[in-house]
C-alpha positions as CSV (number, residue, x, y, z in Angstrom):
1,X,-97.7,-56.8,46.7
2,X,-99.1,-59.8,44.7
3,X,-99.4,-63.0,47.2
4,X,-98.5,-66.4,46.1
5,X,-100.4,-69.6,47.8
6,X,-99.4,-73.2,48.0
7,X,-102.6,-74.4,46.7
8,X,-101.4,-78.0,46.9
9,X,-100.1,-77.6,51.0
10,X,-102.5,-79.6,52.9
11,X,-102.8,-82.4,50.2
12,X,-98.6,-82.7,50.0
13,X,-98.9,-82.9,53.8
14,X,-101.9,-85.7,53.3
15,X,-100.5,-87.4,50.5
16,X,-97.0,-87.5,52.9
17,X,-98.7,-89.3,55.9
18,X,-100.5,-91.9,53.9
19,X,-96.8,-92.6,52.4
20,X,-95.9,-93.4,55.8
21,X,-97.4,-97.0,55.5
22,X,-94.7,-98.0,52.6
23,X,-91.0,-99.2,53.1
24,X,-90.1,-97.0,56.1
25,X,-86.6,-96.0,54.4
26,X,-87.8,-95.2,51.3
27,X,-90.8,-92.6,53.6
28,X,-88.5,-91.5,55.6
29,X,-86.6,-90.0,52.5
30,X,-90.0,-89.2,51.0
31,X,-91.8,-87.5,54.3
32,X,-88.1,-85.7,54.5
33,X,-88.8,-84.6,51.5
34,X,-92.3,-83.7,52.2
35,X,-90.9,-81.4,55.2
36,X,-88.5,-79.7,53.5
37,X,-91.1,-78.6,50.8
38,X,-93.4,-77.7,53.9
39,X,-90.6,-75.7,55.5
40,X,-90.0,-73.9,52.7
41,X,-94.0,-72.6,52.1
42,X,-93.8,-72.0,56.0
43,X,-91.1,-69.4,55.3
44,X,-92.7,-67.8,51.8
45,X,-95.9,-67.4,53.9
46,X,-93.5,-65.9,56.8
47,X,-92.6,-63.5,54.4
48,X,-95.7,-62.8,53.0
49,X,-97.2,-62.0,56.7
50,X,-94.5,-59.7,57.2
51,X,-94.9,-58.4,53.8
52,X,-98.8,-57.6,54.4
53,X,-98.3,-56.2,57.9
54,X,-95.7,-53.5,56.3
55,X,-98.6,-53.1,53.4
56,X,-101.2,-52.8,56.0
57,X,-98.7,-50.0,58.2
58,X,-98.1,-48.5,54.7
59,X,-101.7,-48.0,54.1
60,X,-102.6,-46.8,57.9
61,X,-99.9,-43.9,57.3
62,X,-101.3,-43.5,53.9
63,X,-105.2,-43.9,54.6
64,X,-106.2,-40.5,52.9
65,X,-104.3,-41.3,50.1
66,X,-104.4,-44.6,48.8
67,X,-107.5,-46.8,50.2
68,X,-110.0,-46.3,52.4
69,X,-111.1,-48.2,55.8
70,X,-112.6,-50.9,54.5
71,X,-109.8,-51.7,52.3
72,X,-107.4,-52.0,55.4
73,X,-109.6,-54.0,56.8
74,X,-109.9,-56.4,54.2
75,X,-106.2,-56.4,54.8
76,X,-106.0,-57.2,58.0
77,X,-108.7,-59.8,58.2
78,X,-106.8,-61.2,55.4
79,X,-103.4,-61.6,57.5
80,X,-105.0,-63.0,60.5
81,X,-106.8,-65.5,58.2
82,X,-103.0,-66.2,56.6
83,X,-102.0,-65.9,60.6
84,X,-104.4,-68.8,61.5
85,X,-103.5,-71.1,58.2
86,X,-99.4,-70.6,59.1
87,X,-99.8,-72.0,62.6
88,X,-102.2,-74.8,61.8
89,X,-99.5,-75.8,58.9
90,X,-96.1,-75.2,61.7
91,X,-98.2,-78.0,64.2
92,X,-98.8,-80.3,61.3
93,X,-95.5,-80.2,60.1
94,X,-94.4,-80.7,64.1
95,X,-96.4,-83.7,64.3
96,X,-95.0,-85.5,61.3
97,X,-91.7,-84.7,61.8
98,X,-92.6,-86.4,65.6
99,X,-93.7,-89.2,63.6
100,X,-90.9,-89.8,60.9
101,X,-88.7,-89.3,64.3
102,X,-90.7,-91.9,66.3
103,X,-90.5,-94.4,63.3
104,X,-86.8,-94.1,62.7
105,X,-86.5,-94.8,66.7
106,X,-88.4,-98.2,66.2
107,X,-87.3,-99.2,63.2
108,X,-83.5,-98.9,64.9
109,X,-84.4,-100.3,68.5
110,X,-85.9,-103.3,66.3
111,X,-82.9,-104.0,64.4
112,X,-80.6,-103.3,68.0
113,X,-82.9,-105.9,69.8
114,X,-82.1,-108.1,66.5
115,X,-78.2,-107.3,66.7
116,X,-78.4,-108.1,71.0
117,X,-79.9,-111.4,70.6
118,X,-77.5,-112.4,67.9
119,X,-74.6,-111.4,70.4
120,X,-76.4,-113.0,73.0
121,X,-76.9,-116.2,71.6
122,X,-72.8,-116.1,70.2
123,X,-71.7,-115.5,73.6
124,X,-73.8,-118.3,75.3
125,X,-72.7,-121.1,72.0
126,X,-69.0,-119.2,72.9
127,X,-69.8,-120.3,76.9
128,X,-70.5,-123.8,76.2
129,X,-67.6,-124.7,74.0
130,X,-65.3,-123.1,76.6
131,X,-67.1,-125.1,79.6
132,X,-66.9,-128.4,77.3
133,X,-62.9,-127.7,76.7
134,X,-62.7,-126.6,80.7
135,X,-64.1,-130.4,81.2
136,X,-60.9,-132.4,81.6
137,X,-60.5,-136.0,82.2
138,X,-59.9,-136.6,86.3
139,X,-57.0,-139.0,86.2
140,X,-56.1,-142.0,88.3
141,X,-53.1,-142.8,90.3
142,X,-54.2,-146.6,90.5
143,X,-52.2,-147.7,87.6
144,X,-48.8,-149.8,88.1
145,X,-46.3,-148.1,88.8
146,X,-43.2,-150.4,86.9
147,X,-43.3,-150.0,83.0
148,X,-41.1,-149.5,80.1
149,X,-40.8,-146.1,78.0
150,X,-42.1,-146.2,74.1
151,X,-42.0,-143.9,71.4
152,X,-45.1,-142.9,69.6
153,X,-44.9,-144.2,66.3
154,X,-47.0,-143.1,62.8
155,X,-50.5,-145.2,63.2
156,X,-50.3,-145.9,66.9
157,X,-53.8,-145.8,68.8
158,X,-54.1,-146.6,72.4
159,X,-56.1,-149.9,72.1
160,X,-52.9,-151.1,69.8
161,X,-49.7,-150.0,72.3
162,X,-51.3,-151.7,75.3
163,X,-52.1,-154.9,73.2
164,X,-48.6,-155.0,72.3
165,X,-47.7,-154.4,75.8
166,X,-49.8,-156.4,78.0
167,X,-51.2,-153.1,79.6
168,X,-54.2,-151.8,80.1
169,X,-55.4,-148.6,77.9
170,X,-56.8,-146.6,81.0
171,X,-53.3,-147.7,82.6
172,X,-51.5,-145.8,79.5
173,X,-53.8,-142.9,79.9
174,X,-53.8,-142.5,83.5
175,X,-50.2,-142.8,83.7
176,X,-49.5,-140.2,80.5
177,X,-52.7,-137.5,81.6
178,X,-53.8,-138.2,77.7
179,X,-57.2,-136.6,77.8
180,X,-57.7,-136.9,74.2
181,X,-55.9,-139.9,72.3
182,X,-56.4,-138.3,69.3
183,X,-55.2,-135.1,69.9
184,X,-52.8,-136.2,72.9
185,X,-51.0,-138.5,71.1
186,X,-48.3,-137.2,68.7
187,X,-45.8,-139.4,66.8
188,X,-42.4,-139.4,68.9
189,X,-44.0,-138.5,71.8
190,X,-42.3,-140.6,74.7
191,X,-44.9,-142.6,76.9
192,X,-44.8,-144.9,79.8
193,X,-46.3,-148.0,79.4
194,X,-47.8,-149.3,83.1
195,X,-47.3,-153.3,83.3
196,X,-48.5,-155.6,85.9
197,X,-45.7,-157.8,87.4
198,X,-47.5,-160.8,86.8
């Protein structure tokens, strides 16, 4: 049985962690990569093992015939030594894929931190516009209580009805509950006009 080596193992498994220092996407594809071609060499030497230790039974039952002692011992130094090299290769590929894992995991609790504070910082702009529009205007009930009716017209302000009037504009507001003029105020809108009875 002829055996076939990754020659290049240990230096794809180097040249895979040094990669790790680039654009951590673009690794994680990469060192993905690099474990897949790891796994894959894992399992050819798998097979190889089992290969040798069938060989190695072969030429026990065989011993007469085809080699001698030393020749199955070769073997089976051989194996263990391709034994020792597969496990040293299954806990290096362990602790990258740890790594790659561990990366990924920061790289998304970086961007969730990012997303939380963005939320956080909506909800707390969202809070203060409510508690601004919650803020209404307390009204008065000090304003006279005789007045005449008028309807809004186009270009009316405040300052300009209780001028024509003789009132007051925090009369016309008290009176009305307009909290905004400019928003409270709408053309035919009908409005009492508080006037002293000087």
């Amino acid at each position: 049985m002829q055996l076939v080596f990754p020659s290049s193992l240990l230096l794809c498994f180097i040249f895979g962690s040094v990669c790790l220092s680039g654009n951590l996407s673009a690794q994680n594809q990469e060192a993905r990569a690099l474990v897949a071609d790891l796994s894959q060499d894992i399992a050819l030497m798998d097979r190889q093992i089992r290969g040798l230790k069938l060989d190695i039974e072969i030429l026990k039952d065989n011993q007469a015939e085809t080699l001698n002692k030393s020749s199955v011992r070769a073997l089976e130094l051989k194996l263990n030594q391709m034994s020792n090299d597969l496990n040293i290769l299954k806990k290096a590929v362990s602790a990258q894929e740890k790594r790659i894992k561990q990366a990924i995991l920061n790289e998304v609790a970086e961007q969730m931190d990012a997303y939380v504070s963005q939320i956080n910082s909506q909800i707390a702009f969202t809070e203060s516009q409510v508690k601004s529009a919650d803020v209404k205007k307390v009204f008065s009930d000090s304003y006279p209580k005789s007045g005449v009716s008028y309807e809004v017209q186009s270009g009316d302000t405040l300052s300009q009805i209780a001028a024509q009037f003789g009132s007051k504009v925090q009369y016309i507001q008290d009176a009305n509950q307009i909290n905004d003029p400019a928003r409270d105020l709408r053309v035919g809108d009908i409005i009492f006009i508080p006037l002293t009875e000087d």
